[in-house]
C-alpha positions, 0 to 999 in steps of 0.5 A: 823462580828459585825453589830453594829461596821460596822453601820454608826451613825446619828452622824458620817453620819453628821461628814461625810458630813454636807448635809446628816444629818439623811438619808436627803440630806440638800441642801437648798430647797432639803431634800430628802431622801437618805437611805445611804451614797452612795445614798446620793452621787449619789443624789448629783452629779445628782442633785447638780452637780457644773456648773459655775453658782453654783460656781458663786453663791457659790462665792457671798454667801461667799462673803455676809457671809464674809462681814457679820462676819466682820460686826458682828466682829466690832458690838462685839468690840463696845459692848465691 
């Protein structure tokens, strides 16, 4: 087998999932080192497990984030 075919890339271990970006887990406030892709995901659902108030909160951040585009949507059609 060619080990360098079967080695997972920083840039494709980032296309895989946004929050293991170069063996880190970037979960706001986490960073923690996860060797592979498969600690990585033992890590998450250990610790960042999806309970009803993550969903909650996750639900009034896209909110704020939503508002906040249409905000910055109406700013580019001013300066424009």
């Amino acid at each position: 087998i060619n080990r360098s075919s079967t080695t997972i890339t920083n840039q494709q271990q980032d296309l895989i999932n946004p929050l293991y970006q170069r063996n880190y887990c970037r979960w706001p406030s986490c960073d923690t080192l996860c060797l592979s892709l498969a600690d990585f995901n033992r890590h998450v659902n250990d610790e960042h497990s999806l309970d009803d108030r993550s969903v909650a909160q996750a639900r009034v951040q896209q909110h704020v984030v939503q508002q906040l585009e249409s905000l910055l949507a109406r700013e580019r059609e001013i300066l424009q």
